[in-house]
RODO-2510 file (C-alpha; in nm, 4 decimals, decimal comma):
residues 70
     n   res          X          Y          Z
     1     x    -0,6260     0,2099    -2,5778
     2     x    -0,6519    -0,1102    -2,7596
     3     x    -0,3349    -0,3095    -2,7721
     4     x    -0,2232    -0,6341    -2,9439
     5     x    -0,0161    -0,8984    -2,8370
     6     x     0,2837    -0,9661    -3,0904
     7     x     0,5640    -1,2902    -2,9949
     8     x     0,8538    -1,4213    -3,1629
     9     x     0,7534    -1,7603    -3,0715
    10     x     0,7916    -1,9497    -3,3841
    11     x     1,1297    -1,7840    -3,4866
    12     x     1,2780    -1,8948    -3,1540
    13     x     1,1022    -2,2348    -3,2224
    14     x     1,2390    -2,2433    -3,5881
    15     x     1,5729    -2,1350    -3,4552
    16     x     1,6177    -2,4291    -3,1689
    17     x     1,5358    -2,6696    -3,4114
    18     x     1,1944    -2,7796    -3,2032
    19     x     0,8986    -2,8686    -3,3902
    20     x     0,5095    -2,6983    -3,2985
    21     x     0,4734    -3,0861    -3,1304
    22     x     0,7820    -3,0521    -2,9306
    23     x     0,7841    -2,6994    -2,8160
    24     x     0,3686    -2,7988    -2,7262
    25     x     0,5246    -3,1333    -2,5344
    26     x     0,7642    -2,8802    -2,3628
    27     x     0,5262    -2,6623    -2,2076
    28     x     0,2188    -2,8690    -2,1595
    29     x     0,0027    -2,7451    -2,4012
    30     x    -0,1556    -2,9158    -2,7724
    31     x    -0,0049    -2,8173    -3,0592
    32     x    -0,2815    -2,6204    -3,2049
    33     x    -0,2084    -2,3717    -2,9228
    34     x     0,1438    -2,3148    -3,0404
    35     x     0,0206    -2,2755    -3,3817
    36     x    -0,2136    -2,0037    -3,2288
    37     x     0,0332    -1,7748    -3,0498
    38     x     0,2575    -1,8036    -3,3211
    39     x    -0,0469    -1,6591    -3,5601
    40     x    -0,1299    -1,4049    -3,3056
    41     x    -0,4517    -1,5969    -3,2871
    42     x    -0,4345    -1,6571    -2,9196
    43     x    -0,2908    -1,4391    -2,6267
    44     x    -0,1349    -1,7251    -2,4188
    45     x    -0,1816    -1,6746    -1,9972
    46     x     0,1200    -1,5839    -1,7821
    47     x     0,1970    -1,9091    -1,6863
    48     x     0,2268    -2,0321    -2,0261
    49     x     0,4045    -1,7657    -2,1285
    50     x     0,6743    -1,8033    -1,8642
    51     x     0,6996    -2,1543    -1,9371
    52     x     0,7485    -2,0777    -2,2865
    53     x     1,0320    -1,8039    -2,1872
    54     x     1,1835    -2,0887    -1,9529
    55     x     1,2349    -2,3265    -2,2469
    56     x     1,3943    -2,0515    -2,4688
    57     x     1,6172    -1,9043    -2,1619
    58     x     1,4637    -1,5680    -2,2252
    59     x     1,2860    -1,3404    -2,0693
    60     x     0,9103    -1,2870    -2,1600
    61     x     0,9447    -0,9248    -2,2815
    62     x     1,1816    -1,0804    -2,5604
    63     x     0,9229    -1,3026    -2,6623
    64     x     0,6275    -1,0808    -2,6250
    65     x     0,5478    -0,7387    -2,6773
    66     x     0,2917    -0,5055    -2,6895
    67     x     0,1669    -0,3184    -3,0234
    68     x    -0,0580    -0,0357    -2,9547
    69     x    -0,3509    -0,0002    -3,2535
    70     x    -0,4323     0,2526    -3,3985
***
């Protein structure tokens, strides 16, 4: 059963005030890879996506979620 990968990245971004640059600074990462998760371009790994949780103070199933296809 294929399944996609869907965040709220960029919302939480947009809603700290942080910039693609600073949230990339933040978690070690270049800012083309934030601008891939947020455009459910790229599937980040579990590290990256617990570093990203740890900046927002939330856990990772608020940020990401699974969307079964069709």
């Amino acid at each position: 059963m294929p399944t996609t990968v869907l965040n709220h990245v960029q919302q939480l971004r947009t809603d700290r005030g942080l910039t693609q640059q600073q949230l990339a600074d933040a978690v070690g990462v270049s800012r083309q890879s934030i601008n891939s998760i947020e455009r459910n371009r790229y599937v980040p790994s579990l590290p990256l996506a617990l570093a990203i949780a740890q900046v927002f103070g939330r856990p990772t199933d608020e940020i990401f979620s699974l969307e079964e296809e069709p």
